[in-house]
LOVO-550953 format. One record per residue: residue in one letter; chain; residue number from 0; x, y, z of N, C-alpha, C, CB in turn. Coordinates in steps of 0.05 Angstrom, whole numbers, m for minus. Glycine has a CB too. Layout:
<atoms>
{'A', 'A', NUM, {X, Y, Z}, {X, Y, Z}, {X, Y, Z}, {X, Y, Z}};
...
</atoms>
This chain:
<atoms>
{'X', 'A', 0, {17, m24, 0}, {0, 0, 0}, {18, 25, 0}, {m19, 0, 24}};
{'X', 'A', 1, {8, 46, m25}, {27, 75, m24}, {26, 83, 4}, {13, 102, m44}};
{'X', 'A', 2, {51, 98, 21}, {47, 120, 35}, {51, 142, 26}, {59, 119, 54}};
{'X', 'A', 3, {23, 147, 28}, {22, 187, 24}, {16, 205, 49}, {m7, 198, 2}};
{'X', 'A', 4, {27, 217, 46}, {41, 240, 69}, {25, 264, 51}, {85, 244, 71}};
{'X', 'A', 5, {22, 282, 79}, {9, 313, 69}, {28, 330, 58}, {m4, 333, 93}};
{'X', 'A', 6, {47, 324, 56}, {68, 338, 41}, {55, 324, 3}, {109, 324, 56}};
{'X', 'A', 7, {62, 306, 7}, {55, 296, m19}, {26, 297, m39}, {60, 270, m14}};
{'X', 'A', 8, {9, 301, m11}, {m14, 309, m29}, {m13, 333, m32}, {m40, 303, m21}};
{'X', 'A', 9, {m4, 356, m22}, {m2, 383, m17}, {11, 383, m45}, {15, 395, 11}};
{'X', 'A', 10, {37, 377, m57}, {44, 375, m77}, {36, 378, m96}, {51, 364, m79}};
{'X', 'A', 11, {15, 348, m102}, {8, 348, m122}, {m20, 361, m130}, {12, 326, m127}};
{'X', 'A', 12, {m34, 370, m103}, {m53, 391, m97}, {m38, 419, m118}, {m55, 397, m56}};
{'X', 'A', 13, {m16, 420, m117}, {m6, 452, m120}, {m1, 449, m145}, {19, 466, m103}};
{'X', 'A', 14, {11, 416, m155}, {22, 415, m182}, {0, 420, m197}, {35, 390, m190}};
{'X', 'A', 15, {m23, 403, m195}, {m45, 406, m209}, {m68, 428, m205}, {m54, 383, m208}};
{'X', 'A', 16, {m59, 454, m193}, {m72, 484, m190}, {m59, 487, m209}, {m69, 506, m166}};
{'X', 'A', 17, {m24, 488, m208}, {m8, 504, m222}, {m19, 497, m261}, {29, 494, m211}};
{'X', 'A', 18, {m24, 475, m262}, {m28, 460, m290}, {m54, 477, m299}, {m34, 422, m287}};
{'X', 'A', 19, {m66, 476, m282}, {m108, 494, m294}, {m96, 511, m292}, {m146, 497, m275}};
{'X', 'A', 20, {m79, 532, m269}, {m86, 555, m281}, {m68, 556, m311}, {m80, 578, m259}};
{'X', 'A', 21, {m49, 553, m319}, {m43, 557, m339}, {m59, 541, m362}, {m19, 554, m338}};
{'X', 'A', 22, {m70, 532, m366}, {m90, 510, m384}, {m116, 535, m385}, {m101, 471, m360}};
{'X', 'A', 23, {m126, 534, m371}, {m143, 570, m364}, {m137, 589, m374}, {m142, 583, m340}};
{'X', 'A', 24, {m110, 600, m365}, {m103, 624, m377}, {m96, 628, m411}, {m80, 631, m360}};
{'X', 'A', 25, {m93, 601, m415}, {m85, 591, m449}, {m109, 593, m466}, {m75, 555, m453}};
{'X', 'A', 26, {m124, 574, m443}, {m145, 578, m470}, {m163, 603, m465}, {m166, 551, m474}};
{'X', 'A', 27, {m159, 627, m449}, {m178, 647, m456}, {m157, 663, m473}, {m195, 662, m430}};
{'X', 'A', 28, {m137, 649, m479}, {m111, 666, m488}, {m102, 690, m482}, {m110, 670, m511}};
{'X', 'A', 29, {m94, 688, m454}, {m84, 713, m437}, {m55, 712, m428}, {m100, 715, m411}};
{'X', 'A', 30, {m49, 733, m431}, {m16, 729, m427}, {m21, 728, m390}, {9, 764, m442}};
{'X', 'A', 31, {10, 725, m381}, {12, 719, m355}, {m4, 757, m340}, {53, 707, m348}};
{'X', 'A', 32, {9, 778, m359}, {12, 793, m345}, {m21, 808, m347}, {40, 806, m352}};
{'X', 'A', 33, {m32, 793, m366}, {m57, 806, m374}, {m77, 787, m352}, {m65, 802, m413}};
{'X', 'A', 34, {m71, 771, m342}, {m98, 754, m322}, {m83, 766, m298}, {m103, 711, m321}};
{'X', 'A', 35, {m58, 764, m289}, {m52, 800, m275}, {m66, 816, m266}, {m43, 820, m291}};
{'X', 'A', 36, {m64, 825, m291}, {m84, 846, m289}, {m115, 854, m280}, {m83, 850, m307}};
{'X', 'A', 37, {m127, 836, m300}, {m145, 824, m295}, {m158, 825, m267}, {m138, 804, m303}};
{'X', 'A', 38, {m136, 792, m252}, {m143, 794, m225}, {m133, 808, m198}, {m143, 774, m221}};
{'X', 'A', 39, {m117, 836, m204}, {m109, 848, m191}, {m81, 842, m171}, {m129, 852, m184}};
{'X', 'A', 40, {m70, 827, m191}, {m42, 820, m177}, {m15, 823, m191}, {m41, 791, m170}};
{'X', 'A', 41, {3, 822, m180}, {30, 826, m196}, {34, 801, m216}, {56, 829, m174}};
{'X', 'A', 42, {43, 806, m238}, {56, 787, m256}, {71, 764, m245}, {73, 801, m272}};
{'X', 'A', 43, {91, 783, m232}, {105, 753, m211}, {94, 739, m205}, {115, 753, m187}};
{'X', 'A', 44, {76, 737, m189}, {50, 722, m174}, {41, 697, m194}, {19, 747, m170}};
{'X', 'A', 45, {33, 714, m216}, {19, 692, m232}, {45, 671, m246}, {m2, 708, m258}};
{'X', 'A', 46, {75, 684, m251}, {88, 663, m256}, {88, 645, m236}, {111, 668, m263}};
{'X', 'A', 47, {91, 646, m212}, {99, 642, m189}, {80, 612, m183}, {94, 670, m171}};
{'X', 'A', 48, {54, 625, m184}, {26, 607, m179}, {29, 579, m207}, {m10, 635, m185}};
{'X', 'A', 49, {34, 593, m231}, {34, 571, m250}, {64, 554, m256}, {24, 583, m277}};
{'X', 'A', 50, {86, 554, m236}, {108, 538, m240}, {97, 529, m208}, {141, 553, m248}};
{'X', 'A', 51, {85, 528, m193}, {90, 516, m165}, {111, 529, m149}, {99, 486, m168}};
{'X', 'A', 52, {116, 549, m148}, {138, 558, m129}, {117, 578, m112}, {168, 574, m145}};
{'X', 'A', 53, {100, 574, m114}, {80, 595, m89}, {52, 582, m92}, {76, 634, m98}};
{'X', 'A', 54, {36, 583, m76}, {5, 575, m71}, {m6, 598, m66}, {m2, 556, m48}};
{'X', 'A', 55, {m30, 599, m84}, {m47, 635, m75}, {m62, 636, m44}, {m83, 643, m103}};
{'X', 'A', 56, {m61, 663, m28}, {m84, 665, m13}, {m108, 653, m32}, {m88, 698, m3}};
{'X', 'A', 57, {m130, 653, m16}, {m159, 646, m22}, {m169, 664, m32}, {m175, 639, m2}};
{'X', 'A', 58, {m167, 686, m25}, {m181, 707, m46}, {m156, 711, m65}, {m194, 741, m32}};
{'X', 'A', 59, {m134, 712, m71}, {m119, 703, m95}, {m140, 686, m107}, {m90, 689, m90}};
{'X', 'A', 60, {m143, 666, m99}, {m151, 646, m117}, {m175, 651, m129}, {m152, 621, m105}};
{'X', 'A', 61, {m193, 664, m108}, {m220, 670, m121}, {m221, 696, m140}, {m241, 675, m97}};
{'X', 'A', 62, {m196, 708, m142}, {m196, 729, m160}, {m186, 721, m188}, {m180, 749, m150}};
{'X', 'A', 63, {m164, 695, m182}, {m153, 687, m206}, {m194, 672, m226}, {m119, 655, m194}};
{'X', 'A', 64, {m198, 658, m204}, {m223, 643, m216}, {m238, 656, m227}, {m239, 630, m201}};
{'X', 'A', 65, {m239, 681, m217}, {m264, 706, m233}, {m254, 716, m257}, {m270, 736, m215}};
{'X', 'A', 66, {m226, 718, m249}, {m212, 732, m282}, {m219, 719, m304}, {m179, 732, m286}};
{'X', 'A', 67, {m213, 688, m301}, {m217, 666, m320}, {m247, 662, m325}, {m203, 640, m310}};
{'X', 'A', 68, {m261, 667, m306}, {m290, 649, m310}, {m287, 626, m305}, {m304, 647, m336}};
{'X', 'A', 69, {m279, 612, m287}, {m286, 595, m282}, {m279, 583, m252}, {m281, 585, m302}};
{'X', 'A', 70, {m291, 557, m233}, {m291, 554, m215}, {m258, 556, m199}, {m307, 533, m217}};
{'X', 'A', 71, {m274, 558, m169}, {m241, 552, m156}, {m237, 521, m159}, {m236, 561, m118}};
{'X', 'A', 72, {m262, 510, m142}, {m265, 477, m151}, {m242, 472, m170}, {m297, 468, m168}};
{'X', 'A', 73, {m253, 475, m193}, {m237, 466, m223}, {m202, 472, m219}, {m252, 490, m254}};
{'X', 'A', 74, {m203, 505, m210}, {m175, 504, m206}, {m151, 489, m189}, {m174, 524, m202}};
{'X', 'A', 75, {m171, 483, m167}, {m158, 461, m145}, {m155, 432, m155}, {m178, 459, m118}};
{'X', 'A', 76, {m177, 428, m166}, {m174, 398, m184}, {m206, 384, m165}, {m132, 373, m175}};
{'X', 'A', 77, {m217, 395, m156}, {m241, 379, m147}, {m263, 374, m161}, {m251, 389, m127}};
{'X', 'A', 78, {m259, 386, m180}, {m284, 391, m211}, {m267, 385, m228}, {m300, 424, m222}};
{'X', 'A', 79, {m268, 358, m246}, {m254, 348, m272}, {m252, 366, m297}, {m267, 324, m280}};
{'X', 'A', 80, {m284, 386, m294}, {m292, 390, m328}, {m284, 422, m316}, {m332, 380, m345}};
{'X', 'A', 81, {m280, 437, m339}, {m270, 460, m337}, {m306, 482, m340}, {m242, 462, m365}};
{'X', 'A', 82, {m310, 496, m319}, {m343, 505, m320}, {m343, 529, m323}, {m360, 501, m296}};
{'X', 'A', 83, {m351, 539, m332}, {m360, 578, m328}, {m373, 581, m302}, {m388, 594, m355}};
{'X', 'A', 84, {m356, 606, m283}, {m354, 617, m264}, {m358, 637, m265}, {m339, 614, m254}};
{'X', 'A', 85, {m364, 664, m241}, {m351, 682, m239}, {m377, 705, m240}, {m329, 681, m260}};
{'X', 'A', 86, {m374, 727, m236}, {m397, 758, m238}, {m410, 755, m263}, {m379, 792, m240}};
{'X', 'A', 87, {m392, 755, m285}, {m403, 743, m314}, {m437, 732, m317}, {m384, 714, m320}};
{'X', 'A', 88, {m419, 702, m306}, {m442, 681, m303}, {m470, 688, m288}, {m431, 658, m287}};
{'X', 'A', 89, {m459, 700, m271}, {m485, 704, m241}, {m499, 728, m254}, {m470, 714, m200}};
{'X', 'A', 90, {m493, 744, m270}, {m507, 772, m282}, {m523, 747, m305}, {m479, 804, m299}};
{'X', 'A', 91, {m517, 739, m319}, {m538, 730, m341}, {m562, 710, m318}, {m519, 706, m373}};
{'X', 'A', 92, {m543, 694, m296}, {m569, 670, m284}, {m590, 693, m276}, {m559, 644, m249}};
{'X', 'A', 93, {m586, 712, m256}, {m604, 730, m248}, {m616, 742, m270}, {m594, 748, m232}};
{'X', 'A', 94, {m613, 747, m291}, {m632, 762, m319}, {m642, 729, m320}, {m610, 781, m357}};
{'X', 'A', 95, {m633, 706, m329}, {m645, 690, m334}, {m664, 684, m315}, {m632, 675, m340}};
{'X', 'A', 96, {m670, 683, m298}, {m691, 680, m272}, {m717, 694, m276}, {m680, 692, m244}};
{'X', 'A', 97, {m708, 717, m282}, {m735, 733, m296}, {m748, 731, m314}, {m734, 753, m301}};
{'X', 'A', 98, {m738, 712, m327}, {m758, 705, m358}, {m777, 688, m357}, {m744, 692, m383}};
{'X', 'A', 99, {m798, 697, m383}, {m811, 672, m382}, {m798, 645, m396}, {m836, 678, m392}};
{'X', 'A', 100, {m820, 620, m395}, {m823, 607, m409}, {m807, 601, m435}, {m840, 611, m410}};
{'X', 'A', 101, {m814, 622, m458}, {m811, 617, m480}, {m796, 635, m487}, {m831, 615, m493}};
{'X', 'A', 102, {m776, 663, m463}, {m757, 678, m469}, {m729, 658, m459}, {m761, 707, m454}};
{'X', 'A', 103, {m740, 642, m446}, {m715, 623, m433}, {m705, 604, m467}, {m731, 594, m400}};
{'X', 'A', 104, {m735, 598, m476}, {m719, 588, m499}, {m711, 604, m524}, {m731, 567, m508}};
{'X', 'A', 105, {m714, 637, m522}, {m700, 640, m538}, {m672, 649, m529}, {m712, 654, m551}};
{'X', 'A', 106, {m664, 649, m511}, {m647, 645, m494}, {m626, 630, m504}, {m658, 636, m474}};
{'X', 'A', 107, {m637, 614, m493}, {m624, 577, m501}, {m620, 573, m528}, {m648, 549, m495}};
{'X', 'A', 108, {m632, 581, m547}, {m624, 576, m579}, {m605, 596, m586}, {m650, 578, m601}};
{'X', 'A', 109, {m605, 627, m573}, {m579, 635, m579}, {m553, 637, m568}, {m582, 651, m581}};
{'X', 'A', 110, {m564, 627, m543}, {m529, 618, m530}, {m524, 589, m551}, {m528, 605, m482}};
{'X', 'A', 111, {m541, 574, m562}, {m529, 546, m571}, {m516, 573, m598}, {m559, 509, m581}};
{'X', 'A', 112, {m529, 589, m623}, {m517, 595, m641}, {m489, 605, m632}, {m533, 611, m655}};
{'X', 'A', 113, {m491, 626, m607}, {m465, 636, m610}, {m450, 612, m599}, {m459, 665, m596}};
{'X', 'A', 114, {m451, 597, m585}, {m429, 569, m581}, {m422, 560, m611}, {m444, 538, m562}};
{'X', 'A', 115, {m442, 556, m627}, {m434, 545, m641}, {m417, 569, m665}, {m455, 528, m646}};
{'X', 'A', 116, {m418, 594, m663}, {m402, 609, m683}, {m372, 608, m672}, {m414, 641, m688}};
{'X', 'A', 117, {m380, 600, m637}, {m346, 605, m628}, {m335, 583, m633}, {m338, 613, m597}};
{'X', 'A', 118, {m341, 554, m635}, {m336, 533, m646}, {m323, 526, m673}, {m355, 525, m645}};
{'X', 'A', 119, {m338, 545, m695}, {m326, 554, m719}, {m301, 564, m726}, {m339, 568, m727}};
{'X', 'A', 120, {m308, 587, m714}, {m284, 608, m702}, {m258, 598, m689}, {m297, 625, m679}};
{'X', 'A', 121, {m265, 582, m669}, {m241, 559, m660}, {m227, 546, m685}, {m255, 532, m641}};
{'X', 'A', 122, {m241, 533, m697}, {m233, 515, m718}, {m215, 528, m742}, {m258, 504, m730}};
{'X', 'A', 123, {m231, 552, m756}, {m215, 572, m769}, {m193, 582, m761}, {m226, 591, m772}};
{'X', 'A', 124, {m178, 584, m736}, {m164, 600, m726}, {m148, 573, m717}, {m177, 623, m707}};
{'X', 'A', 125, {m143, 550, m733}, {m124, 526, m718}, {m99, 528, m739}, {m141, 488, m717}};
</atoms>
C-alpha cells in the first residue's frame, strides 16, 4: 500500500492548480501579465502560482477564478470539467430567472448559435 504524506498530497494539490491555471489562462488566451491584471495581482504572482513555487491566498484564488470564469473547484482539481464561473455568469443566471417560459428558450437557442459560431471560429483560427 502507497504511503502518502500531506506533504505529498499538498504537492500534487499545487502541481495540479499550477497545471489549470495555466491550461485556463491559455485557453482564454491571456498572457501571464494580462490575467494580472485582470485579477489584480502582480505578474510575478501569476508566474509564481503557474510553476508551483507559491500557492495563492484564497481570495488570490478567487480572483484568479473570476478573471478566467471559471470555478475555484476546477482550479484546485475537485471539478474534472472545466465550468464557467464568476460575476459574468451570475449577471446573465439572475436576468435569466426573470424570464418567461418561451424567453428562456429564446435564450437557449442563442447561447447554442453563438457556441456554435465560437466553435467555428475555433476551428478557423487552428
Amino acid at each position: 500500500m502507497a504511503n502518502y504524506t500531506e506533504t505529498s498530497i499538498a504537492m500534487s494539490t499545487e502541481t495540479l492548480f499550477a497545471e489549470r491555471l495555466k491550461s485556463a489562462r491559455e485557453t482564454k488566451k491571456l498572457s501571464q501579465a494580462e490575467l494580472a491584471k485582470s485579477a489584480g495581482l502582480q505578474p510575478s504572482h501569476v508566474s509564481h502560482f503557474e510553476t508551483g513555487r507559491r500557492a495563492p491566498s484564497s481570495a488570490n484564488l478567487r480572483a484568479l477564478a473570476d478573471a478566467l470564469g471559471v470555478t475555484t473547484d476546477f482550479l484546485l482539481g475537485r471539478q474534472s470539467r472545466q465550468s464557467m464561473a464568476g460575476p459574468r455568469l451570475d449577471q446573465v443566471v439572475t436576468y435569466a430567472e426573470r424570464l418567461s417560459e418561451s424567453d428562456l428558450d429564446v435564450l437557449a437557442a442563442f447561447a447554442e448559435t453563438l457556441a456554435e459560431r465560437r466553435k467555428a471560429s475555433d476551428r478557423k483560427n487552428r
